[in-house]
C-alpha positions as a LaTeX table, in Angstrom:
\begin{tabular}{lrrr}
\hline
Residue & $x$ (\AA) & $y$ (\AA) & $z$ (\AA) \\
\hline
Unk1 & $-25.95$ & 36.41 & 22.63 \\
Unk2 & $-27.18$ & 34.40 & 25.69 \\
Unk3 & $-25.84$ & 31.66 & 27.53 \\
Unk4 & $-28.54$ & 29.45 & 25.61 \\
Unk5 & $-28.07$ & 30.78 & 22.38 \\
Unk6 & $-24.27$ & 29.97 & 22.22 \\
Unk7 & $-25.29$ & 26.22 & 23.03 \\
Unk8 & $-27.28$ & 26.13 & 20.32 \\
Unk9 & $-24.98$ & 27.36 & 17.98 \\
Unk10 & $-22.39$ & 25.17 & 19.12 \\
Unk11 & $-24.19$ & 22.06 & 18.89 \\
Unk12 & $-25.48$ & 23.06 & 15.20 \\
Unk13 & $-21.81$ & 23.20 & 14.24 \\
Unk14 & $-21.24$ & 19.90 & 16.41 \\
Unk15 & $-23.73$ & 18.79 & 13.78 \\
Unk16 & $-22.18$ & 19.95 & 10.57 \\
Unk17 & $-18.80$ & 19.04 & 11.13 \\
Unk18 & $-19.79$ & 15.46 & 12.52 \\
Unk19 & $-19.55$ & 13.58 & 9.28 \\
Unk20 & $-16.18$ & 15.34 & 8.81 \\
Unk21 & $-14.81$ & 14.66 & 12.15 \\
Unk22 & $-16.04$ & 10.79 & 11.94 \\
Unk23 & $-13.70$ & 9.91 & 8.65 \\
Unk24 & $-11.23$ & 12.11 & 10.29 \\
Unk25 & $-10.89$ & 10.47 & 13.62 \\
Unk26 & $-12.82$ & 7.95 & 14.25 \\
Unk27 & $-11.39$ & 4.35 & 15.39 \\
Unk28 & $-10.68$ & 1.94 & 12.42 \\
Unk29 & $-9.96$ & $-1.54$ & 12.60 \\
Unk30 & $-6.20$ & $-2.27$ & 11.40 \\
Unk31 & $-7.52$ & $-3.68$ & 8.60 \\
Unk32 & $-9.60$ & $-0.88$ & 7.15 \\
Unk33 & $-6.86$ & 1.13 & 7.96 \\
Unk34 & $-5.41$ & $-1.20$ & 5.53 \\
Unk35 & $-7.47$ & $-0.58$ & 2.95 \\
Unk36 & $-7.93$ & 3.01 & 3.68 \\
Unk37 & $-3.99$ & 3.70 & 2.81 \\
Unk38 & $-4.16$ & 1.26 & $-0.58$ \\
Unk39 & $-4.94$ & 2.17 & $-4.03$ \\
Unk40 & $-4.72$ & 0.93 & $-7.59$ \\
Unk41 & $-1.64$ & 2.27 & $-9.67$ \\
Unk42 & $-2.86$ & 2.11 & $-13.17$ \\
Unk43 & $-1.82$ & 3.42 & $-16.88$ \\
Unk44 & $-4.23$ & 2.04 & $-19.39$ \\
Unk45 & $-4.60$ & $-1.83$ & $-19.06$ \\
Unk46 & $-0.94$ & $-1.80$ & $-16.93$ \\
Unk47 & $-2.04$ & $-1.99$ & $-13.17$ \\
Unk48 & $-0.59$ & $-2.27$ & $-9.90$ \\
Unk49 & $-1.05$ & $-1.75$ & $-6.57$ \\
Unk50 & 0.76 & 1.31 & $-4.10$ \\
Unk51 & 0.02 & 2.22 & $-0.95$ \\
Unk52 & 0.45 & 5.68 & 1.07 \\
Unk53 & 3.03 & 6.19 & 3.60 \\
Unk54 & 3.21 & 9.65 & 6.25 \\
Unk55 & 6.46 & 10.63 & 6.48 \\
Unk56 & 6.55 & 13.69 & 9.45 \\
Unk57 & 7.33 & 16.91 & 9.83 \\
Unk58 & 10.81 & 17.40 & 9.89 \\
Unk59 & 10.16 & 20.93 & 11.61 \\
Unk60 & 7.24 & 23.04 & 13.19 \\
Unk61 & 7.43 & 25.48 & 10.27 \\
Unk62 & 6.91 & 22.23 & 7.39 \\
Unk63 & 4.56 & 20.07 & 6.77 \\
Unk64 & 4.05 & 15.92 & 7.19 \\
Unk65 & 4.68 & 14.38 & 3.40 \\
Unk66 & 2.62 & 12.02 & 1.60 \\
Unk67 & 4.74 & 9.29 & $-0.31$ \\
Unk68 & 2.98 & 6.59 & $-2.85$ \\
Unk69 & 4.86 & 3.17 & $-2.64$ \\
Unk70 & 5.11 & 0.85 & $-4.87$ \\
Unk71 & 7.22 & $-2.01$ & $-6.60$ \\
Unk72 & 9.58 & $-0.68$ & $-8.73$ \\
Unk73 & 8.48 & $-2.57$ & $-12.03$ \\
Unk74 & 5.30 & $-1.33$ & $-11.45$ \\
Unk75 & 6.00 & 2.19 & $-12.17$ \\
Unk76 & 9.11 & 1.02 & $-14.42$ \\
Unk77 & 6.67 & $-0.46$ & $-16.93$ \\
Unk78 & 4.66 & 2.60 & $-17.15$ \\
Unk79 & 5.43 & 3.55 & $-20.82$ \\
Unk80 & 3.98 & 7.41 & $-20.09$ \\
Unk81 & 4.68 & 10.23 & $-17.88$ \\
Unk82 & 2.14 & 10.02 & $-15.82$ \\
Unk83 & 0.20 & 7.42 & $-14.20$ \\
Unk84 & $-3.54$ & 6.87 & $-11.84$ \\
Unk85 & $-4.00$ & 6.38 & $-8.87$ \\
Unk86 & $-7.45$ & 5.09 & $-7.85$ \\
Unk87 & $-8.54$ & 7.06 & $-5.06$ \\
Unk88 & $-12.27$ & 6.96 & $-3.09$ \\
Unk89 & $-13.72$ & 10.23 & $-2.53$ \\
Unk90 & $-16.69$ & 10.11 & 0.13 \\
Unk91 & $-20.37$ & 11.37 & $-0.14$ \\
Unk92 & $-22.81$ & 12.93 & 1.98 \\
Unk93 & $-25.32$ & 9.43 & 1.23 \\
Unk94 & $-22.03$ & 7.21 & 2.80 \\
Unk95 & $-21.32$ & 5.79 & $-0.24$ \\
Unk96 & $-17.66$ & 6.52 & $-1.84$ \\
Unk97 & $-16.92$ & 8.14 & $-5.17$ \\
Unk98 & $-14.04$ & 6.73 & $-7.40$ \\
Unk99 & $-11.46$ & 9.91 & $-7.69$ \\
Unk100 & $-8.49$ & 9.00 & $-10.22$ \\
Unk101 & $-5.49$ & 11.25 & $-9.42$ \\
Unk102 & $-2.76$ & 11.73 & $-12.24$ \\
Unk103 & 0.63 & 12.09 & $-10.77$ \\
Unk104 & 3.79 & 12.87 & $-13.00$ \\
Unk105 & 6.54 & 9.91 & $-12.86$ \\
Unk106 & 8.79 & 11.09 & $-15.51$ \\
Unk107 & 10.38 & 14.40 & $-16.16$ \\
Unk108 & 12.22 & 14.23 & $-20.16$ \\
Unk109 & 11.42 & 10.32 & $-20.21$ \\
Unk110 & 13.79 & 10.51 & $-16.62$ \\
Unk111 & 12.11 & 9.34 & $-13.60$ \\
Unk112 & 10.69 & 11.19 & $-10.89$ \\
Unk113 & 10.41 & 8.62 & $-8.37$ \\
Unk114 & 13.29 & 6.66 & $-5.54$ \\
Unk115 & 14.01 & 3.09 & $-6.02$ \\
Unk116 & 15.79 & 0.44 & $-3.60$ \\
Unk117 & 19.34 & 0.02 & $-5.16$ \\
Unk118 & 18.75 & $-3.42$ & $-4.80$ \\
Unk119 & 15.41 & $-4.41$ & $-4.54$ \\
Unk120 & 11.94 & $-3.73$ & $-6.17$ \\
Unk121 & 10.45 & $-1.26$ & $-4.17$ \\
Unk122 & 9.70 & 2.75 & $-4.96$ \\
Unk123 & 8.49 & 5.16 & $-3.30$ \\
Unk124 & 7.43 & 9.45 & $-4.27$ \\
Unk125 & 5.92 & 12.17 & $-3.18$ \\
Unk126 & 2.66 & 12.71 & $-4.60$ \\
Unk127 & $-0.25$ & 15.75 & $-3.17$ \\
Unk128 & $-3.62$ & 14.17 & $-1.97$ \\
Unk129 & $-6.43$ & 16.40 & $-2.57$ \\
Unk130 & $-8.60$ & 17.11 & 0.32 \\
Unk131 & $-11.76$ & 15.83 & $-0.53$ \\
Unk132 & $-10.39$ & 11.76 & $-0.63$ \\
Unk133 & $-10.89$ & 9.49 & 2.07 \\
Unk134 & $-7.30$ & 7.95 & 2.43 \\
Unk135 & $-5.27$ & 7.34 & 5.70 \\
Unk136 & $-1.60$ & 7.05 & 4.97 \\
Unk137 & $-0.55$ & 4.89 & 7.11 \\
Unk138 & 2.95 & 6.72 & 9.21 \\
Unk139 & 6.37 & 5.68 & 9.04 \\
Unk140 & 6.34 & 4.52 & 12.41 \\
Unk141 & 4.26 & 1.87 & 11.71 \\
Unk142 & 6.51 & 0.58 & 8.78 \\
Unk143 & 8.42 & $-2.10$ & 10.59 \\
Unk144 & 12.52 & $-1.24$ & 10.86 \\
Unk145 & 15.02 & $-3.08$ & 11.34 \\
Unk146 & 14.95 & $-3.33$ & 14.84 \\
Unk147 & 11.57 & $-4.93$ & 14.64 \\
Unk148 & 13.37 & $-8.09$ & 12.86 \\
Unk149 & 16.20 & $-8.20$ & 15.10 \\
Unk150 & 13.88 & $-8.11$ & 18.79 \\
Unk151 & 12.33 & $-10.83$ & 16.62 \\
Unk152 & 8.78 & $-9.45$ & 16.42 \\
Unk153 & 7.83 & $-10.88$ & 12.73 \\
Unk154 & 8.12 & $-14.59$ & 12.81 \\
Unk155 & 7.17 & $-17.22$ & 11.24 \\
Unk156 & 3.29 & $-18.99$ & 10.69 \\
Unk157 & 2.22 & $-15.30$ & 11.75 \\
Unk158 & $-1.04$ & $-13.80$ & 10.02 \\
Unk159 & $-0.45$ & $-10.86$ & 7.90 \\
Unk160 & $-3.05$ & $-9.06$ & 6.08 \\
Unk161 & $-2.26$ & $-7.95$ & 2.53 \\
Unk162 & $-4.82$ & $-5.30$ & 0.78 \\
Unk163 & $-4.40$ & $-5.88$ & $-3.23$ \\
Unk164 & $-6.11$ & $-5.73$ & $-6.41$ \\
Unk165 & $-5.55$ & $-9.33$ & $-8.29$ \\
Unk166 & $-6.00$ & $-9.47$ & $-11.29$ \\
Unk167 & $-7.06$ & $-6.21$ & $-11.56$ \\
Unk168 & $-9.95$ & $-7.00$ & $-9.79$ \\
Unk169 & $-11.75$ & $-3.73$ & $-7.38$ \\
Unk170 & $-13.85$ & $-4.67$ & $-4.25$ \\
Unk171 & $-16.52$ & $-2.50$ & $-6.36$ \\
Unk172 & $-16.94$ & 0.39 & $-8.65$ \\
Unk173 & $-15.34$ & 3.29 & $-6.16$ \\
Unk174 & $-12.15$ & 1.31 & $-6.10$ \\
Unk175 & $-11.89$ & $-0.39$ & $-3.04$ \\
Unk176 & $-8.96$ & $-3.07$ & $-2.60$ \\
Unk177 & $-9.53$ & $-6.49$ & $-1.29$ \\
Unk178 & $-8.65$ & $-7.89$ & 1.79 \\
Unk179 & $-6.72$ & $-11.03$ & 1.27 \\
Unk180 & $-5.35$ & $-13.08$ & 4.62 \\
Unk181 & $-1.92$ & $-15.19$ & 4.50 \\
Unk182 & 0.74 & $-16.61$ & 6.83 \\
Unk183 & 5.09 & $-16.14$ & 6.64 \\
Unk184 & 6.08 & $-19.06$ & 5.38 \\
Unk185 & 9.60 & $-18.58$ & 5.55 \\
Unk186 & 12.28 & $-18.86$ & 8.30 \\
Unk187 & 14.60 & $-17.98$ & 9.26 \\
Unk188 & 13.61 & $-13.88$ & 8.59 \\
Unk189 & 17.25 & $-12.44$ & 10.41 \\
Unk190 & 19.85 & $-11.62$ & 9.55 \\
Unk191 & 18.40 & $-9.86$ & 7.16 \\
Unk192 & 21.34 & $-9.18$ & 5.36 \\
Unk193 & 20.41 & $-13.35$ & 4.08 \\
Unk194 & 16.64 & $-12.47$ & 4.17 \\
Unk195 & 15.88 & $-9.07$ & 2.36 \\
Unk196 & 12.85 & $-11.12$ & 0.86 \\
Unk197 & 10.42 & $-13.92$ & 2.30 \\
Unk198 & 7.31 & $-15.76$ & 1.23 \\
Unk199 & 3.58 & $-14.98$ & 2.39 \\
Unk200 & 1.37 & $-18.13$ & 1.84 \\
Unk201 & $-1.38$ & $-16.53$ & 0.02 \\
Unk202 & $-2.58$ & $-16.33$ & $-3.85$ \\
Unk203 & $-0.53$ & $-13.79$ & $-5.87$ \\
Unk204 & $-2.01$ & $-12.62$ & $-9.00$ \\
Unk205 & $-1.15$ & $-10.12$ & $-11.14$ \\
Unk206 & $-2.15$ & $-6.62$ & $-10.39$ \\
Unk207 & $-0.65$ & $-7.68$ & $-6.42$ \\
Unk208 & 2.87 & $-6.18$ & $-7.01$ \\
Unk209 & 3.12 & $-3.06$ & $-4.65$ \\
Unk210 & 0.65 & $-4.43$ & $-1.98$ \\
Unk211 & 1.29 & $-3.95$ & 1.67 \\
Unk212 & 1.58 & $-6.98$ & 3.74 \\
Unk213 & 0.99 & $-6.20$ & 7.52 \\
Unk214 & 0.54 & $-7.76$ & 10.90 \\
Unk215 & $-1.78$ & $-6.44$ & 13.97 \\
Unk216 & 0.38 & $-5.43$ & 16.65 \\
Unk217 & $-1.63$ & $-3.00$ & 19.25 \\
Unk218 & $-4.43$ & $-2.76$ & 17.44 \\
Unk219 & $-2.11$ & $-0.99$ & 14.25 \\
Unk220 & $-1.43$ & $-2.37$ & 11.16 \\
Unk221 & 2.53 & $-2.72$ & 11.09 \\
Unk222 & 3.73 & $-2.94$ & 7.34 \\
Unk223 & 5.97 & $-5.91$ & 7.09 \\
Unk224 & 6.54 & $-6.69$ & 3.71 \\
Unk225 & 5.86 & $-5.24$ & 0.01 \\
Unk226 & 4.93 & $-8.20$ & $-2.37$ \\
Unk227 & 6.76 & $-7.87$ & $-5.94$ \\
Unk228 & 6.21 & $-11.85$ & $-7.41$ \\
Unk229 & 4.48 & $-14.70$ & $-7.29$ \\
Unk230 & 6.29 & $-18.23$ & $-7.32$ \\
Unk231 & 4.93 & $-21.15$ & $-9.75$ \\
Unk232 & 6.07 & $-24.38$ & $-10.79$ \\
Unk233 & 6.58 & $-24.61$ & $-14.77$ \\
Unk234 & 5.65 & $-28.18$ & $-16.68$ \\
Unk235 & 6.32 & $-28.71$ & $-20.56$ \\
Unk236 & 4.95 & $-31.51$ & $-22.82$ \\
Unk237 & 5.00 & $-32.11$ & $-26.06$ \\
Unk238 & 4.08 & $-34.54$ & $-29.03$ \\
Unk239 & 4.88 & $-35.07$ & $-32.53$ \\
Unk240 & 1.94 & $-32.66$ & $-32.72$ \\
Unk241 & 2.04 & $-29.92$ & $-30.12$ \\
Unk242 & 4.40 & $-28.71$ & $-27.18$ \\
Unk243 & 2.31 & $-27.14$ & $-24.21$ \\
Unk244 & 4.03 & $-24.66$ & $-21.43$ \\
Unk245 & 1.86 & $-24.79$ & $-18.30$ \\
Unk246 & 2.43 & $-22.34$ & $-15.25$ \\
Unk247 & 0.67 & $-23.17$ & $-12.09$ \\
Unk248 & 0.87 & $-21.03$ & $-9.17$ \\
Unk249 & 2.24 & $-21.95$ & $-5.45$ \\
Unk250 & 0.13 & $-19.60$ & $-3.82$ \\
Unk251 & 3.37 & $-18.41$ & $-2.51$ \\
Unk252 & 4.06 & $-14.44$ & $-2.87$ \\
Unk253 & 7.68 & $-13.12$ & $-2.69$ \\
Unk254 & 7.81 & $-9.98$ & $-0.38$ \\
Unk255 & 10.76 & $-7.10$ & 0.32 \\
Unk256 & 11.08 & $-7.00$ & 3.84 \\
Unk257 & 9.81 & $-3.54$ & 5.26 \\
Unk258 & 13.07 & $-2.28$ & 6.81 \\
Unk259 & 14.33 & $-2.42$ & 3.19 \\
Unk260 & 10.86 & $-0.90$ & 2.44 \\
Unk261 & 11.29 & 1.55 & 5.28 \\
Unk262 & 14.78 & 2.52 & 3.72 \\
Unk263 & 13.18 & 3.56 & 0.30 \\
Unk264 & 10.82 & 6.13 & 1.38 \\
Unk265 & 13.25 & 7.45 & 3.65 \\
Unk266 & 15.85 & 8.12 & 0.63 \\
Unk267 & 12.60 & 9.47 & $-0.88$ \\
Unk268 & 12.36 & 11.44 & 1.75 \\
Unk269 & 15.87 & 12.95 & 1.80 \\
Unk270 & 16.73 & 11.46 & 5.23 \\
\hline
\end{tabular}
């Protein structure tokens, strides 16, 4: 085959394997890097939200690990063994394909994933299949405790926080939204006296699980898990009817990430 030929060929296969290549490794912004790692966690009308964490290769011969994380209630209130996750699988047009993927929770009603001994956050293993656009993001970028003690999270910062409230899908592939909030709490160290803090933003339900991160470097760092909302509760009554109202702070109560961080790596086995 000539000189000429072989540069054909090449670029032909240039060619085929561009589309591949682009969702591969192309340049997101942090925050559709965001939304590329989130999903919905769902089993019937019980929803929440989970978001995938790489864990590497603990040698050349394995491979890197794929955890789903999660509040712990979430999958805790799953009556069944296995559970959805919403996943978008990409087409040749550019449009995205929802994808469910059942993954196993419970093995003989006991279950299959690692929770925080203390606070609401899970993490497990699950097996992406190939064909899904999702970028986990890696446990470097989940903020450890040495991020909170050099100070790097503080408070009034912007965080990013990629959710489905209420249920509620960006559109029919599954797509989370994009909501934008600020810490409102201080002081975040030790964090021995601040494993959780509050992120001024709306907090439905269907938010418990999502991923609250800051931009540092052009990366989305995962600071926070959000697990409840905070309202203020008002009663009335008269000789004829008592009323219980609930009205939201727009304040959502978040596990810091090293605790976060600590879960997927007892997930993890390290």
């Amino acid at each position: 085959m000539s000189r000429f030929q072989w540069l054909v060929v090449a670029g032909w296969i240039v060619l085929l394997l561009a589309p591949h290549l682009q969702s591969q490794g192309a340049e997101f912004s942090p925050q559709e890097q965001l939304l590329r790692a989130t999903c919905r966690v769902n089993q019937g009308k019980v929803s929440g939200t989970g978001f995938l964490v790489e864990v590497p290769a603990a040698s050349d011969a394995e491979s890197a690990r794929i955890f789903l994380v999660t509040a712990n209630h979430v999958l805790d209130g799953f009556p069944e063994a296995e559970c959805n996750l919403i996943l978008r699988e990409p087409k040749p047009d550019g449009t995205f394909e929802r994808q469910p993927l059942a993954v196993k929770i419970r093995e003989e009603k006991k279950p299959l994933w690692v929770r925080h001994p203390q606070d609401d956050v899970a993490a497990i293993e699950v097996k992406l299949p190939l064909s899904v656009d999702m970028q986990p993001i890696p446990l470097s970028q989940v903020a450890d405790a040495d991020w909170a003690a050099q100070k790097k999270v503080q408070v009034g910062q912007d965080v990013w926080i990629a959710c489905f409230p209420a249920q509620l899908e960006a559109n029919p592939a599954g797509w989370p939204i994009l909501r934008r909030g600020t810490i409102a709490t201080h002081p975040l160290t030790p964090l021995t006296s601040a494993r959780t803090i509050l992120i001024d933003y709306s907090h439905f339900g269907g938010d418990s699980g999502s991923p609250v991160v800051m931009v540092h470097d052009n990366r989305p760092i995962v600071v926070g898990l959000v697990f409840g909302m905070t309202r203020q509760t008002d009663r009335s009554a008269t000789p004829f009817e008592e009323r219980v109202v609930h009205t939201s702070l727009g304040l959502a109560i978040t596990v810091q990430s090293p605790l976060v961080r600590e879960t997927i790596e007892m997930a993890a086995g390290k």
